[in-house]
C-alpha positions in Angstrom: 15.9 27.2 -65.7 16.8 30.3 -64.4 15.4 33.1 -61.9 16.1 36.9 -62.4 16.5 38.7 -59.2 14.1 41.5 -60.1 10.7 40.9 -60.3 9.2 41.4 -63.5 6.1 44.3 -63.1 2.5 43.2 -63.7 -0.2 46.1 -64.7 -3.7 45.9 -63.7 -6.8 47.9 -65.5 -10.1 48.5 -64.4 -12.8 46.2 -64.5 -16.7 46.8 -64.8 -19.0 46.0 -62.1 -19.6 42.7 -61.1 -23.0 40.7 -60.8 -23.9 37.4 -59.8 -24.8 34.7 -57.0 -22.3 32.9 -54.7 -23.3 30.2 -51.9 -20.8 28.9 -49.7 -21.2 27.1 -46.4 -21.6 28.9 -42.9 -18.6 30.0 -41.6 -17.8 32.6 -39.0 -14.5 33.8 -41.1 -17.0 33.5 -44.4 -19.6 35.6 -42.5 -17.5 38.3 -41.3 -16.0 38.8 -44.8 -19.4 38.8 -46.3 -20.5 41.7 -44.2 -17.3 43.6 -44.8 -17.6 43.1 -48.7 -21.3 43.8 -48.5 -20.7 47.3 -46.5 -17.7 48.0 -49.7 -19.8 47.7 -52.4 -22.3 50.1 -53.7 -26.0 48.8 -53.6 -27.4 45.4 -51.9 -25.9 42.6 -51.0 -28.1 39.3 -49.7 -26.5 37.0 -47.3 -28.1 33.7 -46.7 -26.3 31.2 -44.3 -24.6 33.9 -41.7 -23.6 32.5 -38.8 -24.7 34.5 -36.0 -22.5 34.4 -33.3 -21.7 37.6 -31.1 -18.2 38.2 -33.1 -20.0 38.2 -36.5 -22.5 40.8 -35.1 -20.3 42.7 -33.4 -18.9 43.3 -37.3 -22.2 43.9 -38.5 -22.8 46.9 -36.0 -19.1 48.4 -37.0 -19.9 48.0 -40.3 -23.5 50.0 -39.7 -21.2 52.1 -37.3 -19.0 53.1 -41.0 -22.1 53.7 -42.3 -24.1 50.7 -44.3 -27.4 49.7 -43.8 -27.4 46.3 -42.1 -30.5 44.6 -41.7 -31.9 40.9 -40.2 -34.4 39.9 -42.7 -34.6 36.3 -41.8 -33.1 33.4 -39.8 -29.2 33.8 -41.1 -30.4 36.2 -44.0 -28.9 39.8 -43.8 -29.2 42.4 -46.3 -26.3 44.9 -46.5 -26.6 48.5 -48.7 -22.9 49.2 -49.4 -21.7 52.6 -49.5 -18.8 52.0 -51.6 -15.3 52.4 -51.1 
C-alpha cells in the first residue's frame, strides 16, 4: 500500500434545501448547537428537549442579539426563525 504526499482534491456542489425531523437527547452542547443552527437557517426551526441552563440562554439572547426570532413556547420547546447565512 502506498500513500502519496499530496492530498488528492475533493469538489463539493450545492445541495437543495433540507427538510425533516431529528430528536436527540438533552444536552447542553446539543442545545446550544440547535439554537445556532436554528438562527442559520432561513424559516423555523422547533426545538423540543432544550436544556435550559443560564449558558444555553445566554446563546439564545446572542443569537436574537444577531438577529433571529427566539421564542419560549413551552417547557424545553423553543421556536427559532433563522435569518440565513
Amino acid at each position: 500500500m502506498t500513500h502519496s504526499s499530496t492530498p488528492t482534491p475533493l469538489e463539493s456542489r450545492a445541495a437543495g434545501p433540507l427538510s425533516g425531523r431529528v430528536r436527540v437527547p438533552g444536552d447542553k452542547s446539543i442545545s446550544h448547537r440547535a439554537l445556532i443552527l436554528g438562527a442559520l437557517a432561513v424559516g423555523e426551526t422547533r426545538i423540543s428537549g432544550l436544556l435550559e441552563g443560564e449558558d444555553v440562554l445566554n446563546t439564545a439572547k446572542a443569537m436574537a442579539a444577531l438577529g433571529a426570532k427566539v421564542e419560549r413556547t413551552g417547557e424545553g420547546a423553543w421556536s427559532v426563525r433563522g435569518v440565513g447565512v
